[in-house]
N, CA, C and O atoms as a Tripos MOL2 file, in Angstrom:
@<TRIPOS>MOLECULE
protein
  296   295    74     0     0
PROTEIN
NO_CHARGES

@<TRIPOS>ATOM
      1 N          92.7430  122.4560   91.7610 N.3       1 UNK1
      2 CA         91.4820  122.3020   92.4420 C.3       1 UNK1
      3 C          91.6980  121.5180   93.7340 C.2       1 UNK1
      4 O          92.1190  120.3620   93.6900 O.2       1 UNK1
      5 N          91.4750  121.9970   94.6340 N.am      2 UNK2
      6 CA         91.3620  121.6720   96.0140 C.3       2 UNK2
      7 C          90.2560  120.4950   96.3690 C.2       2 UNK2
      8 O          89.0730  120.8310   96.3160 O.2       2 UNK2
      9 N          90.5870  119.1010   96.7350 N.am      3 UNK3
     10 CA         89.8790  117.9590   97.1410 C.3       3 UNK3
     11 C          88.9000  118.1340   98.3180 C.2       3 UNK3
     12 O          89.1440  118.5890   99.4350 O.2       3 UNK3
     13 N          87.3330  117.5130   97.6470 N.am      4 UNK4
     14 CA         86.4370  117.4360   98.0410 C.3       4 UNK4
     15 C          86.3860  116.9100   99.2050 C.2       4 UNK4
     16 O          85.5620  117.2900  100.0370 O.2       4 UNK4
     17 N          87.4540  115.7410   99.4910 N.am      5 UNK5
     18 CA         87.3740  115.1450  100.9520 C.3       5 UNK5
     19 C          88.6180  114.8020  101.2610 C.2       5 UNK5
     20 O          89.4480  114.4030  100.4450 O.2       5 UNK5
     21 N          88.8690  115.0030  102.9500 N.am      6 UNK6
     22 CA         90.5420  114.9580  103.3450 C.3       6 UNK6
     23 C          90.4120  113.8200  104.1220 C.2       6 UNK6
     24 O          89.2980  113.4290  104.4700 O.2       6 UNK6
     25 N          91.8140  113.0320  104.5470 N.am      7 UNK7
     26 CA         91.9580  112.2890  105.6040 C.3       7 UNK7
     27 C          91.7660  112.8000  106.7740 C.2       7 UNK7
     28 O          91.4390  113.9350  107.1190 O.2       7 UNK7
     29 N          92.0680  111.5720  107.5300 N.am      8 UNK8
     30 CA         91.9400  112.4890  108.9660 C.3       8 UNK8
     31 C          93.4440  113.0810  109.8280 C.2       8 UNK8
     32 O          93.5350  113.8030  110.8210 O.2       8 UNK8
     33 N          94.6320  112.3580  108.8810 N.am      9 UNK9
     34 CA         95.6570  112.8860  108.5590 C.3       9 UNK9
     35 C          95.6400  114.4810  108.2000 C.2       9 UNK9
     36 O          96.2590  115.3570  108.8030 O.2       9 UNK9
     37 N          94.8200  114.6360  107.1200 N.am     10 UNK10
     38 CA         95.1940  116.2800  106.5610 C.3      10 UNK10
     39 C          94.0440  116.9860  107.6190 C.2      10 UNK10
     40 O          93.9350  118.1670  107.2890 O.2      10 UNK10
     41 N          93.3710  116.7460  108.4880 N.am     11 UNK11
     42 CA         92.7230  117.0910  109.3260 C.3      11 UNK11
     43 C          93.7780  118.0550  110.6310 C.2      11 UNK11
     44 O          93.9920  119.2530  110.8200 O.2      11 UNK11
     45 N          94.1930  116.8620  111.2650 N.am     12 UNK12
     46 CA         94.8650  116.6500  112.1650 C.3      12 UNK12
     47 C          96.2010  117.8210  111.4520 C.2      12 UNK12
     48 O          97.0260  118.0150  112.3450 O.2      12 UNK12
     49 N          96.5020  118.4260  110.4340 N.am     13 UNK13
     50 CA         97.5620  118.8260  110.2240 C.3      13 UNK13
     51 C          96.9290  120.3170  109.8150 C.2      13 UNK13
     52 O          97.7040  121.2350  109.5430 O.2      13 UNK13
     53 N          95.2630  120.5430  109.7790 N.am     14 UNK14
     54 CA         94.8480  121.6760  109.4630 C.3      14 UNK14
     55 C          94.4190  122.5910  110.3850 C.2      14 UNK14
     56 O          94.1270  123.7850  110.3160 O.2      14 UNK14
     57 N          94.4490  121.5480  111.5130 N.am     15 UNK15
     58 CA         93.4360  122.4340  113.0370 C.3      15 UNK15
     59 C          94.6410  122.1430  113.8500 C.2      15 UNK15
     60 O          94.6000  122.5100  115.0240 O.2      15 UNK15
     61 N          96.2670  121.2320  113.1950 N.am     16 UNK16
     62 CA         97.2760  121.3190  114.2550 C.3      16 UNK16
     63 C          96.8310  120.2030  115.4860 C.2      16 UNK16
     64 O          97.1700  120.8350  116.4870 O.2      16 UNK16
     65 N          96.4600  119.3530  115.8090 N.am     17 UNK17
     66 CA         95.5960  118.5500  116.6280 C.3      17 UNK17
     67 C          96.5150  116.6610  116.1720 C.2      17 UNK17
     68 O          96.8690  116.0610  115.1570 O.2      17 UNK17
     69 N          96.5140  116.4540  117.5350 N.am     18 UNK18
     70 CA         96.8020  115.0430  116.7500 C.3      18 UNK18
     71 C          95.3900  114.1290  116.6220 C.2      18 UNK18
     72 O          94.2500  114.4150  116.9900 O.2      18 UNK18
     73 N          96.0760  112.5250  115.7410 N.am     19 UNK19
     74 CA         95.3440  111.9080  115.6070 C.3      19 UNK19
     75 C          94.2170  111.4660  116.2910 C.2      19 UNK19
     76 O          93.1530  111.3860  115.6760 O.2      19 UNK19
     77 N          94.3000  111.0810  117.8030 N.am     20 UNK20
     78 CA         92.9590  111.0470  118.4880 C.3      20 UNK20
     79 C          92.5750  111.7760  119.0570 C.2      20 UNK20
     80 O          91.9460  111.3870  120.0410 O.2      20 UNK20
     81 N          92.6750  113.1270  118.8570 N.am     21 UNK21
     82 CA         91.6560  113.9920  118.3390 C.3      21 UNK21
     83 C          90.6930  113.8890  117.5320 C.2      21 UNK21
     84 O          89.4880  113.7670  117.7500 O.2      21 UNK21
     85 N          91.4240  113.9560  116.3300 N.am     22 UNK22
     86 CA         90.5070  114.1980  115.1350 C.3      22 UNK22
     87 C          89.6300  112.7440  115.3580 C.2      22 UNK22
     88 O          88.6660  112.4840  114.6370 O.2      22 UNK22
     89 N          89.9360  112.1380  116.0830 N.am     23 UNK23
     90 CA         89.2640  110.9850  115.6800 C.3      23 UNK23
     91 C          88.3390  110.8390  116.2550 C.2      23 UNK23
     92 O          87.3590  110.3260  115.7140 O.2      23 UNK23
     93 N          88.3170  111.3250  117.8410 N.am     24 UNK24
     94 CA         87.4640  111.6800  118.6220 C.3      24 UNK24
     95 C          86.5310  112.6080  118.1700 C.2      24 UNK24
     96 O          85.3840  112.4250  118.5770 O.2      24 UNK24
     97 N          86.7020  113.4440  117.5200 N.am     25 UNK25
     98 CA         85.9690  114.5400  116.8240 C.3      25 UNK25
     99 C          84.8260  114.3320  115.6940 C.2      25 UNK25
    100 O          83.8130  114.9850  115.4430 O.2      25 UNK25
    101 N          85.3380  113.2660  115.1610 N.am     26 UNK26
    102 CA         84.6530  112.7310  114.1110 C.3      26 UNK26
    103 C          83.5680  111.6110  114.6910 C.2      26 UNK26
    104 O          82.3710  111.6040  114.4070 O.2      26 UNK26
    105 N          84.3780  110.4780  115.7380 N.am     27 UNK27
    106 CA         83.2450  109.1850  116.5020 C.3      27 UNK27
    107 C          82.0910  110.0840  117.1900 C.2      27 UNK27
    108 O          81.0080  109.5270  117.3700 O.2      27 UNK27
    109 N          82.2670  111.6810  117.6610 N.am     28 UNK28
    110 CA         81.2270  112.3020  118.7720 C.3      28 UNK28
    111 C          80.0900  112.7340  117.4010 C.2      28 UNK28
    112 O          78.9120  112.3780  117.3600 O.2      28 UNK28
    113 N          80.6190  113.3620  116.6140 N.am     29 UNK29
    114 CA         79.6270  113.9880  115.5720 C.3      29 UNK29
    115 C          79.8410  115.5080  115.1330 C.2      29 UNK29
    116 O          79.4510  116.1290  114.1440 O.2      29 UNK29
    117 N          80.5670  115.8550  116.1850 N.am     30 UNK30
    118 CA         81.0770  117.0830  115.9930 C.3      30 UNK30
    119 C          81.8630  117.6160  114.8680 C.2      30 UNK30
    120 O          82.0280  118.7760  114.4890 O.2      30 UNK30
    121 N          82.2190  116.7160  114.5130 N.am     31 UNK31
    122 CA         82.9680  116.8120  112.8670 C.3      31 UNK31
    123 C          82.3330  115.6030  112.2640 C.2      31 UNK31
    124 O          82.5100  114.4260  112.5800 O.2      31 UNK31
    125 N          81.3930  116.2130  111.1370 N.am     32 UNK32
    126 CA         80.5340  115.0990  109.9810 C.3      32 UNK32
    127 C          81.8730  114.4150  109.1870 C.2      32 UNK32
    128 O          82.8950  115.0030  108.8340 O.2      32 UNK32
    129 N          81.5980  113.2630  109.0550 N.am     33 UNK33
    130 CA         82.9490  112.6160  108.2660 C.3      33 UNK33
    131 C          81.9410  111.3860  107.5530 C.2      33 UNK33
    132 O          80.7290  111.5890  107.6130 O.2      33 UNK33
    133 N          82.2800  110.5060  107.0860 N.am     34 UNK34
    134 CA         82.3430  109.6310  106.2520 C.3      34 UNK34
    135 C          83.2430  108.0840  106.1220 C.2      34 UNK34
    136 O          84.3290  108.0250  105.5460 O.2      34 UNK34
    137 N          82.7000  107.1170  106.6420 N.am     35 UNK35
    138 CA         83.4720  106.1420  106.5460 C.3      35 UNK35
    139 C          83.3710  105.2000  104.9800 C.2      35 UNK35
    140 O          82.3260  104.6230  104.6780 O.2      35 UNK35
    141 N          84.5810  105.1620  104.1070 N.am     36 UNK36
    142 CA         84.4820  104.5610  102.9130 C.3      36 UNK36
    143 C          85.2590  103.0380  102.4870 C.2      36 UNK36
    144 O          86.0740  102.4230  103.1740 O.2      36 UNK36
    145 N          84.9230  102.8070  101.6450 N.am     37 UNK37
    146 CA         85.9520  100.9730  101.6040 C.3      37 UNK37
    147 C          86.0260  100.0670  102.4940 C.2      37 UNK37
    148 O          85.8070  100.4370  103.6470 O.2      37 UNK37
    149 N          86.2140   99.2280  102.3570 N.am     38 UNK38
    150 CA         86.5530   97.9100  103.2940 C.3      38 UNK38
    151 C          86.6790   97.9970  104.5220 C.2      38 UNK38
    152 O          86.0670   97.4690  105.4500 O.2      38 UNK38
    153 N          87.8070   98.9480  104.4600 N.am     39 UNK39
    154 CA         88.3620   99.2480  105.8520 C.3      39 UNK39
    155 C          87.7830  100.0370  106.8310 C.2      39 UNK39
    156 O          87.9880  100.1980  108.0340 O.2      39 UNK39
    157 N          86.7570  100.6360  105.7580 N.am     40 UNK40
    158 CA         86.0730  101.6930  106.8090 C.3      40 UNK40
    159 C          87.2110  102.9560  107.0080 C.2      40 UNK40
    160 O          87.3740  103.3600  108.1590 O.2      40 UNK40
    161 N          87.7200  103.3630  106.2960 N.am     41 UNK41
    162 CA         88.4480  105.0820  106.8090 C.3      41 UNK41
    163 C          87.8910  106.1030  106.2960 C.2      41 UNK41
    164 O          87.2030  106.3260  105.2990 O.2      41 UNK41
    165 N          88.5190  106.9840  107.5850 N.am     42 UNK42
    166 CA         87.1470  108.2130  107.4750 C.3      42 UNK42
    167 C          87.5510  109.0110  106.2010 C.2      42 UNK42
    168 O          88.3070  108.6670  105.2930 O.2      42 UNK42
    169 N          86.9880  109.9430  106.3380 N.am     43 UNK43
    170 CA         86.6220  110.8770  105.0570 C.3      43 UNK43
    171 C          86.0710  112.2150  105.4100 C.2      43 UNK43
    172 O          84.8490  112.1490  105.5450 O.2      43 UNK43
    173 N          86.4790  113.2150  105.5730 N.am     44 UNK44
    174 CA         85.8800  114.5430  106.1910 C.3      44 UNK44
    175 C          85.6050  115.6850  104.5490 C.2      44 UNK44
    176 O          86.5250  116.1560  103.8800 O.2      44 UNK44
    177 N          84.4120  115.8310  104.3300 N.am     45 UNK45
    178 CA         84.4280  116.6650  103.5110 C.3      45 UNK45
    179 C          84.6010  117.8490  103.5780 C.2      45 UNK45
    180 O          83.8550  118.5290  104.2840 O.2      45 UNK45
    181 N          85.7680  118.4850  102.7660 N.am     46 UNK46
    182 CA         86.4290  119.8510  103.0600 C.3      46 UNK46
    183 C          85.4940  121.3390  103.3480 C.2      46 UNK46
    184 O          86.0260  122.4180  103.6090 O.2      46 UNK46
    185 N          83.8730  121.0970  103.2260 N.am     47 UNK47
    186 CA         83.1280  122.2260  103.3040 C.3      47 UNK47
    187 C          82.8230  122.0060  104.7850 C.2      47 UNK47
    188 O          82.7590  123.0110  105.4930 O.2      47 UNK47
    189 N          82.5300  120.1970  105.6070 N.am     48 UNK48
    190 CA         82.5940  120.1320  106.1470 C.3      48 UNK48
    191 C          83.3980  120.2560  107.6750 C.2      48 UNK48
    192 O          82.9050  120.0190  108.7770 O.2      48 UNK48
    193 N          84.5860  120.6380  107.4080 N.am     49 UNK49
    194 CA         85.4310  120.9540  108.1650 C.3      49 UNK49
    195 C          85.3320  122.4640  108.1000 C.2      49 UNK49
    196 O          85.3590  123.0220  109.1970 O.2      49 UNK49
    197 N          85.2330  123.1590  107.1320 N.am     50 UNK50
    198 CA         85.2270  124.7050  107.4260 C.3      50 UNK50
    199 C          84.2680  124.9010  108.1530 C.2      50 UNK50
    200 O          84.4410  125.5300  109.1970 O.2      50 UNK50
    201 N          82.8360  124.3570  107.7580 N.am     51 UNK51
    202 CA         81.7890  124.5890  108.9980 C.3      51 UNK51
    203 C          82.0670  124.5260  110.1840 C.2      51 UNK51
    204 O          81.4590  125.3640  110.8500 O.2      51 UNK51
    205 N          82.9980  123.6300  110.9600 N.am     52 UNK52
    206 CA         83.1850  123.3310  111.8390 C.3      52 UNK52
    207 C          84.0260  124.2630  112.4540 C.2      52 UNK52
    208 O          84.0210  124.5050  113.6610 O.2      52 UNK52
    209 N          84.9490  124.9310  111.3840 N.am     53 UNK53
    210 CA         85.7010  125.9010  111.9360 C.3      53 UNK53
    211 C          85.2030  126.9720  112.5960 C.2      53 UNK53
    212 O          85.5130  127.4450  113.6890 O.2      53 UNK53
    213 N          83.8820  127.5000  111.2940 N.am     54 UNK54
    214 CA         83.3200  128.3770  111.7270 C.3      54 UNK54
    215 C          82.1750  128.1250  113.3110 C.2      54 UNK54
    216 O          81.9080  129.0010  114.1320 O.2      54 UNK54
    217 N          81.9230  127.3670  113.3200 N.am     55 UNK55
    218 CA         81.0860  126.9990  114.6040 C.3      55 UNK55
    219 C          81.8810  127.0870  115.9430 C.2      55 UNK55
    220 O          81.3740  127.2780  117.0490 O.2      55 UNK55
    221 N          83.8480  126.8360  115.5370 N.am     56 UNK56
    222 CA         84.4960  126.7880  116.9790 C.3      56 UNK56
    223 C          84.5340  128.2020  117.3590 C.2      56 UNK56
    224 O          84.7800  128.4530  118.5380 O.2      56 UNK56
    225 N          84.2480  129.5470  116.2100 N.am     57 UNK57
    226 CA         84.7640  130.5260  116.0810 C.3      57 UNK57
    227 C          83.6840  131.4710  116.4050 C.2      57 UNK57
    228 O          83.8840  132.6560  116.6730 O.2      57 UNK57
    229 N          82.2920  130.7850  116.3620 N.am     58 UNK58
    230 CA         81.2330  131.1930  116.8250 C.3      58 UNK58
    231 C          80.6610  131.2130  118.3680 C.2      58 UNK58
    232 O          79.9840  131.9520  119.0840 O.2      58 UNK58
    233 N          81.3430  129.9600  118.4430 N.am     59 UNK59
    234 CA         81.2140  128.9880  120.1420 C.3      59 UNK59
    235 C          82.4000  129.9390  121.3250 C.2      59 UNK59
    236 O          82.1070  130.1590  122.5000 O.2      59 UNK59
    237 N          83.6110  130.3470  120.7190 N.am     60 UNK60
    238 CA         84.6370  130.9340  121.5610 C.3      60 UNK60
    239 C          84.0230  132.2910  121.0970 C.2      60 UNK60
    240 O          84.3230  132.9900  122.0640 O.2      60 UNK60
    241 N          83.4270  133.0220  120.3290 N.am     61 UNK61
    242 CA         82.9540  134.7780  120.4900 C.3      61 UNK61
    243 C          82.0230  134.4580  121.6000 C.2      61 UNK61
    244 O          82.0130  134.9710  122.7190 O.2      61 UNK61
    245 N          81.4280  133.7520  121.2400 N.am     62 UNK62
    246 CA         80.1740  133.8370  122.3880 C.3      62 UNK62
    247 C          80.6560  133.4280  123.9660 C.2      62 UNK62
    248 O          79.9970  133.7090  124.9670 O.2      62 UNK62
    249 N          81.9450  132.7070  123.9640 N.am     63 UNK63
    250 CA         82.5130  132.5650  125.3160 C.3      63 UNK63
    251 C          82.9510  133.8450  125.9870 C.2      63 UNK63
    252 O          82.7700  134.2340  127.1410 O.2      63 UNK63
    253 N          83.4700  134.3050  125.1310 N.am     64 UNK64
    254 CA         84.4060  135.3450  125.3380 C.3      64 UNK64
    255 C          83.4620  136.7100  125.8640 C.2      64 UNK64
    256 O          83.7700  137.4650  126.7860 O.2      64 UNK64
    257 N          82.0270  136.8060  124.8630 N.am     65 UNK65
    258 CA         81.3380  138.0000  125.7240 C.3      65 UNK65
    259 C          80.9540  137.6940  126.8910 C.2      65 UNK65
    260 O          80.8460  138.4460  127.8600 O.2      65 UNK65
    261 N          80.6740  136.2330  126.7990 N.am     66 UNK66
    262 CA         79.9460  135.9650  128.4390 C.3      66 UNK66
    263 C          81.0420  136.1260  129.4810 C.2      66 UNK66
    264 O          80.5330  136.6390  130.4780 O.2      66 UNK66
    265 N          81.8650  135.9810  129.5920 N.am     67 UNK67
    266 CA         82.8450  136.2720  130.3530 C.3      67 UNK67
    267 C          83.2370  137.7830  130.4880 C.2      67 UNK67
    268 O          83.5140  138.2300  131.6010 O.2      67 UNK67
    269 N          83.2650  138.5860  129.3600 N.am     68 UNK68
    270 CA         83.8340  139.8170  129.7010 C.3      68 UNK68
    271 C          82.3260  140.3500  130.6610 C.2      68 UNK68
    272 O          82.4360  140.8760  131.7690 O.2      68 UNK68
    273 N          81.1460  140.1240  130.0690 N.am     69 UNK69
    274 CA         79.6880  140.2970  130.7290 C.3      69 UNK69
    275 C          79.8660  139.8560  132.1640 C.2      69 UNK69
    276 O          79.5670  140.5890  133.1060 O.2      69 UNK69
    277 N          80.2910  138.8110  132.2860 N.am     70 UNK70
    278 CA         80.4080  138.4760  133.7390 C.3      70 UNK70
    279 C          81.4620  138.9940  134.4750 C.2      70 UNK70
    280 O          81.3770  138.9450  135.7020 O.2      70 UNK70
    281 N          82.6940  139.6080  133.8140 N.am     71 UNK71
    282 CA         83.9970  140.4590  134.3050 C.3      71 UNK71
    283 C          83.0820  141.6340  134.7560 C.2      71 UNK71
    284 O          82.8090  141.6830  135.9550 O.2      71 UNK71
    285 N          82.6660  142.4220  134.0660 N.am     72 UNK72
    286 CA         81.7990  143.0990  134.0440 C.3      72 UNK72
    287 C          80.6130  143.6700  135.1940 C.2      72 UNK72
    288 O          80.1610  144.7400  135.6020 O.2      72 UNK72
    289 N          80.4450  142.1760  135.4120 N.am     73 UNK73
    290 CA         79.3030  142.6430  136.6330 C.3      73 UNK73
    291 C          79.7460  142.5610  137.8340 C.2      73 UNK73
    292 O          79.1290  143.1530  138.7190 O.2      73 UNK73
    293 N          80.8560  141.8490  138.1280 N.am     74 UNK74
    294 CA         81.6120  141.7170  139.2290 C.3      74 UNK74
    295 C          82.4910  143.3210  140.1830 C.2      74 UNK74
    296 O          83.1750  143.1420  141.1910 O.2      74 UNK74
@<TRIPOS>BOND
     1     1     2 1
     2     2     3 1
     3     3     4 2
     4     3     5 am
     5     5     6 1
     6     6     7 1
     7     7     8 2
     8     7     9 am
     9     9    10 1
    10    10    11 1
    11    11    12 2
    12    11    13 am
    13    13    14 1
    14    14    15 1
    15    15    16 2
    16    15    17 am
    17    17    18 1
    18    18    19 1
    19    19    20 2
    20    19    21 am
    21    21    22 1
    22    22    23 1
    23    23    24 2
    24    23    25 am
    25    25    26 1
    26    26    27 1
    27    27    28 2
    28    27    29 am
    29    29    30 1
    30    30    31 1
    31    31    32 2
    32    31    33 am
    33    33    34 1
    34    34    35 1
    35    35    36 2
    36    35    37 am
    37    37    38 1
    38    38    39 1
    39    39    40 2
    40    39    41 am
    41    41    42 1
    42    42    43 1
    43    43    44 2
    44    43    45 am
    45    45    46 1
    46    46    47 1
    47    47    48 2
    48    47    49 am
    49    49    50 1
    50    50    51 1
    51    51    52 2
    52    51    53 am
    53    53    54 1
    54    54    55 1
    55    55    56 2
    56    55    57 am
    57    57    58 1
    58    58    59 1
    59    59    60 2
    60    59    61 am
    61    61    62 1
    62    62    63 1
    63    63    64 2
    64    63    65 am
    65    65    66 1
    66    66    67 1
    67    67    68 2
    68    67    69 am
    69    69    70 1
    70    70    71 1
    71    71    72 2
    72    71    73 am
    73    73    74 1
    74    74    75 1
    75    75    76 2
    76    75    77 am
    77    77    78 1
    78    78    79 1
    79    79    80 2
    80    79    81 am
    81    81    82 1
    82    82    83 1
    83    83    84 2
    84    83    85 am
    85    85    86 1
    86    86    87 1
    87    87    88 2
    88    87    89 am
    89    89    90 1
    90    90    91 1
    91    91    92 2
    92    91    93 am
    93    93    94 1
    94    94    95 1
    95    95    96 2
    96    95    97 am
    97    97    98 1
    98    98    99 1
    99    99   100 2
   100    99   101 am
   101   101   102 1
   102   102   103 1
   103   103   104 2
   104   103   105 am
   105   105   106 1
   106   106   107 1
   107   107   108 2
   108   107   109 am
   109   109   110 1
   110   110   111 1
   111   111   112 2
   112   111   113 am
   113   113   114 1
   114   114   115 1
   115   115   116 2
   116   115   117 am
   117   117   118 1
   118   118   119 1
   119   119   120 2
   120   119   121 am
   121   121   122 1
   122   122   123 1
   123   123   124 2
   124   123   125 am
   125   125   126 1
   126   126   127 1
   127   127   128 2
   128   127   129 am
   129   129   130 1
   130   130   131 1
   131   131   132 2
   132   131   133 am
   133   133   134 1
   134   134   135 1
   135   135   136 2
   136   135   137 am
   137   137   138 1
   138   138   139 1
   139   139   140 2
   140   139   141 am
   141   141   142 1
   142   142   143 1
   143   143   144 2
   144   143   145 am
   145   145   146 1
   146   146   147 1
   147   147   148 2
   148   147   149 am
   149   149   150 1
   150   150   151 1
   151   151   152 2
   152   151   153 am
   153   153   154 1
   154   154   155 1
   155   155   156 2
   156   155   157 am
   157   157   158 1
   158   158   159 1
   159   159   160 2
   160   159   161 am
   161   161   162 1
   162   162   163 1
   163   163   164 2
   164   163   165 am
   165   165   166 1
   166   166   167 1
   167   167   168 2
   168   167   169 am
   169   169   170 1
   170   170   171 1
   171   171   172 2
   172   171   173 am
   173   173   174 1
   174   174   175 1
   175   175   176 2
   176   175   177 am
   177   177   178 1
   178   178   179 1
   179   179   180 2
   180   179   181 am
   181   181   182 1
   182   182   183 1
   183   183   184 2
   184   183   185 am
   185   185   186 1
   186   186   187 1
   187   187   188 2
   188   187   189 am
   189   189   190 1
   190   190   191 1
   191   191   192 2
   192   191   193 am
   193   193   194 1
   194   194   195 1
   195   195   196 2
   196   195   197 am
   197   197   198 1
   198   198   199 1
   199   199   200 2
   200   199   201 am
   201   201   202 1
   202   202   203 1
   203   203   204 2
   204   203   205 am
   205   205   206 1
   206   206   207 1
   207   207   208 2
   208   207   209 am
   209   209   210 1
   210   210   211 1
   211   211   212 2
   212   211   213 am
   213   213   214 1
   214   214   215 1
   215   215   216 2
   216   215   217 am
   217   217   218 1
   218   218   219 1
   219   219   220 2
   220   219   221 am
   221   221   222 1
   222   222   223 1
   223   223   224 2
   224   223   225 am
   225   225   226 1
   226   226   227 1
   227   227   228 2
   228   227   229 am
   229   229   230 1
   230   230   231 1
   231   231   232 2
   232   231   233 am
   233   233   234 1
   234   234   235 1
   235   235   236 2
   236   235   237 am
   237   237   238 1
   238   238   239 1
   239   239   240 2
   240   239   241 am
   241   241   242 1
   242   242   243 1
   243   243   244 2
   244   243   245 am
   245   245   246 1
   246   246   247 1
   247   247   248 2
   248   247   249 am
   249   249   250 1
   250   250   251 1
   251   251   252 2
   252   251   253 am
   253   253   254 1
   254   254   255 1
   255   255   256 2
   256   255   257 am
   257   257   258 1
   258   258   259 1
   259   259   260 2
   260   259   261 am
   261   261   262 1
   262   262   263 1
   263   263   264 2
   264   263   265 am
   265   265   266 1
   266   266   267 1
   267   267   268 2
   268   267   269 am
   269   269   270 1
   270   270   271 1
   271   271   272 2
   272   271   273 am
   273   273   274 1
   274   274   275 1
   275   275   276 2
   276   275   277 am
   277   277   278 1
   278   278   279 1
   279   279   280 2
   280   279   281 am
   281   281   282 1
   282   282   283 1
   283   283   284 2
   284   283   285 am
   285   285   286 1
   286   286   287 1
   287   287   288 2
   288   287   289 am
   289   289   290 1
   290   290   291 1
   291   291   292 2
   292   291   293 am
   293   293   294 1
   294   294   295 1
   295   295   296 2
@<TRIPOS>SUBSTRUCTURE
     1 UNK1         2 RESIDUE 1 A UNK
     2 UNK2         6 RESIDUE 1 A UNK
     3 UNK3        10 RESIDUE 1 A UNK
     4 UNK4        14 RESIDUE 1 A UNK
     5 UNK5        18 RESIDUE 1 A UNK
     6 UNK6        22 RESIDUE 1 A UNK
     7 UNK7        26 RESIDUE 1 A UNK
     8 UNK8        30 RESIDUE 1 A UNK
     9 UNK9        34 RESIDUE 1 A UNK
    10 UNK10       38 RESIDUE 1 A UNK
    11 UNK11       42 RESIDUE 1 A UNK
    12 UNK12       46 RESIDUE 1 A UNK
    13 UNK13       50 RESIDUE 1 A UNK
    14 UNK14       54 RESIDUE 1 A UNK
    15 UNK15       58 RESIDUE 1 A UNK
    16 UNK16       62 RESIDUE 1 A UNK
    17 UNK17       66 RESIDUE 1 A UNK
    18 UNK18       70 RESIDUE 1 A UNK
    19 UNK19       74 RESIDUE 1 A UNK
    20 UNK20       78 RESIDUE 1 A UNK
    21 UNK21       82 RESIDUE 1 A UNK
    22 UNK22       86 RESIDUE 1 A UNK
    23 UNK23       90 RESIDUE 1 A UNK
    24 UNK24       94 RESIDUE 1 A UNK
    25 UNK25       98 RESIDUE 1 A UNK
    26 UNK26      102 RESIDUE 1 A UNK
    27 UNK27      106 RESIDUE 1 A UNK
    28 UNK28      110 RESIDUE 1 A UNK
    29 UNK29      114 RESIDUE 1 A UNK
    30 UNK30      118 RESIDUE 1 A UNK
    31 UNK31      122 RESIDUE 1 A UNK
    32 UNK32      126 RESIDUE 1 A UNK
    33 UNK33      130 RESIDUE 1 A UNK
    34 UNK34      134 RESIDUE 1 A UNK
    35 UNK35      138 RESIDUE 1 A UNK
    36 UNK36      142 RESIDUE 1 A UNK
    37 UNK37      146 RESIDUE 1 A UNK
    38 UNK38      150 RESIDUE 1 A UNK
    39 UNK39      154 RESIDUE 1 A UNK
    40 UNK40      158 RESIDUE 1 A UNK
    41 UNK41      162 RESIDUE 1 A UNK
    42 UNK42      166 RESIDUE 1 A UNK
    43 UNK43      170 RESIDUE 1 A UNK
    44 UNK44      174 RESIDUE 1 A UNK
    45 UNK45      178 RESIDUE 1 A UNK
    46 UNK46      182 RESIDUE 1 A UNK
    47 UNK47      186 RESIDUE 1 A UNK
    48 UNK48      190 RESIDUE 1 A UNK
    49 UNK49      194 RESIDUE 1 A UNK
    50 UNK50      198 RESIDUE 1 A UNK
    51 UNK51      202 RESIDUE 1 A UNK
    52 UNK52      206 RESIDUE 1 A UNK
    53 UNK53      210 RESIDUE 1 A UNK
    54 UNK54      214 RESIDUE 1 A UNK
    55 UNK55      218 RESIDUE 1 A UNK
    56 UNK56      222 RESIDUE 1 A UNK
    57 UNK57      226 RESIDUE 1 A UNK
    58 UNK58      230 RESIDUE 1 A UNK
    59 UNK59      234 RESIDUE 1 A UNK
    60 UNK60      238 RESIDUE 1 A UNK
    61 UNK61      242 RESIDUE 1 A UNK
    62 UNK62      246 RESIDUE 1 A UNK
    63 UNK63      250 RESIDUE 1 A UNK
    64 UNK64      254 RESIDUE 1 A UNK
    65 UNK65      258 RESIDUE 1 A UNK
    66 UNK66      262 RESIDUE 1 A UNK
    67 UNK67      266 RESIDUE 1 A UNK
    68 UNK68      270 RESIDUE 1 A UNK
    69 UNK69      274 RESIDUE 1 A UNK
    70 UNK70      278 RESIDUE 1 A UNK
    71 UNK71      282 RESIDUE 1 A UNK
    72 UNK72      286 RESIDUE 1 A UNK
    73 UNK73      290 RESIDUE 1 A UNK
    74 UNK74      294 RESIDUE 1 A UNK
C-alpha cells in the first residue's frame, strides 16, 4: 500500500525538481502540503500531488492550443 503522505524529498524525486522548488511550491499554495511535529516539516498528501499533476497538464494543453491558435492566425 502506497503512503498517504510524502516528504518533500519524495516530491522533489517524483516531478524530478530540486529541493527549493518543491519548497517554493508548497510556501506559494500551489502544492497543498501540511506542516506536522515540532519542527514543522512538510507533508504533501499523495492525492494531493497528483492533482497538481493533473492541473500542470491541464495548464500546458491549454498553452499549447493558444499558441498553435495564435501560430495560426499569423
Amino acid at each position: 500500500m502506497a503512503p498517504r503522505f510524502l516528504t518533500l524529498a519524495d516530491v522533489t524525486e517524483i516531478l524530478n525538481i530540486s529541493a527549493p522548488q518543491a519548497y517554493a511550491l508548497v510556501r506559494s499554495g500551489e502544492l497543498p502540503a501540511i506542516q506536522i511535529g515540532g519542527r514543522g516539516v512538510w507533508r504533501v498528501e499523495a492525492t494531493e500531488l497528483e492533482g497538481y499533476i493533473q492541473r500542470m497538464y491541464e495548464q500546458t494543453r491549454a498553452r499549447n492550443a493558444a499558441e498553435a491558435a495564435a501560430d495560426s492566425a499569423s
